[in-house]
Steps between C-alpha positions, in 0.01 A plus 500: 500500500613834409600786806212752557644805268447664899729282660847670409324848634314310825921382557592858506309599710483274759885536507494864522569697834209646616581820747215548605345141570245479755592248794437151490088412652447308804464089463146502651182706473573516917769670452432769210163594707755539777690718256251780475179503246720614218705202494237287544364610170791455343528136621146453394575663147823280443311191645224586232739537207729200594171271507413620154819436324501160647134430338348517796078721577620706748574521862137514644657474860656806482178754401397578814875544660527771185207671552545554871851621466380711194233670783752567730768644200177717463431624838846565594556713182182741610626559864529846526860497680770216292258439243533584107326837418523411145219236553344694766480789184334195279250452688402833605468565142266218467267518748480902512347661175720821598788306478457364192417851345807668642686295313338474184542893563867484551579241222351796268651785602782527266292471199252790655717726564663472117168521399360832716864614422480471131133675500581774718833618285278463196310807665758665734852410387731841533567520117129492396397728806789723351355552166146598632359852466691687778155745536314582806182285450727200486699573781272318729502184292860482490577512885240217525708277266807583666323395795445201333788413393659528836222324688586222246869529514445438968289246398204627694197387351235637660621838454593413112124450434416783683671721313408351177159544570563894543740498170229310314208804618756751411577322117167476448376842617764573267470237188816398502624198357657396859117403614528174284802390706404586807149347441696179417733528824148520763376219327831255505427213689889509594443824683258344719696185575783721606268705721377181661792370560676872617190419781622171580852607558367801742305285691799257570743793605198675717450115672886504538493849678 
């Protein structure tokens, strides 16, 4: 019979050094309970994949051993002091629909801001606010996009729709071409993500004070 073409790369490995190999598992099931839960999954894992390279169902003895230590990997990770905040975070965010929308929030916010960014310097970027009429009646419009603009450029998002709501009354008192932009700006659904999650953020650093 011909060598498995996997054989001469199976060799290599199995010769190689491994730094970083984990330390040998206990003979018994006694002894990896004894161990902590985390090796006794392990044993149950290896016991598992051992019995199914040698043909065999499975280790049916070994399922409820697995699931205990499993609940107790579990509990210790959500104690509050020496646990693992990273799960603790999971499943906040699952079982609190706040949770779940700060982050879907946050995972957004770069986009957003490119986006409210991009629309606001199509209206108030210095060149174009430049090469408006300099006359009186516009006066007023200009200071509200340069209030714009720098609500924009501190990221405060509240105040950025504020002040595009008195640019837009101004442009339009006026006709001017701006009103189509700013029009656009009030109704961009990134705008109002940002301002939701600007609220989030406040709330955490008021809870924090």
């Amino acid at each position: 019979m011909l060598p498995s073409p996997d054989e001469p790369l199976r060799a290599i490995l199995q010769s190689a050094i491994r730094r970083f190999r984990m330390p040998a598992l206990p003979a018994t099931l006694a002894a990896a309970q004894a161990a902590g839960p985390a090796t006794a999954i392990a044993f149950a894992l290896e016991a598992l994949r051992s019995a199914k390279a040698g043909g065999a169902a499975g280790v049916d003895e070994l399922r409820a051993p697995f699931a205990r230590s499993l609940a107790r990997l579990i509990s210790e990770a959500m104690q509050p002091h020496g646990g693992d905040s990273a799960d603790r975070a999971l499943v906040l965010r699952a079982r609190d629909g706040q949770v779940q929308e700060y982050v879907a929030l946050v995972a957004q916010v770069l986009v957003d801001r490119r986006n409210v960014r991009a629309v606001v310097d199509a209206v108030a970027h210095p060149a174009k606010m430049a090469r408006m009429p300099a006359d009186a009646s516009r006066r007023a419009l200009i200071d509200h996009l340069a209030e714009l603009r720098r609500f924009c450029l501190e990221e405060d998002w509240t105040a950025l729709r504020a002040a595009a709501g008195r640019a837009l009354e101004e442009a339009s008192r006026l006709d001017d071409p701006a009103s189509h932009p700013l029009r656009r700006l009030l109704e961009e659904p990134a705008l109002a993500r940002l301002e939701r999650a600007s609220l989030f953020q406040w709330g955490t650093r008021h809870w924090r004070t």
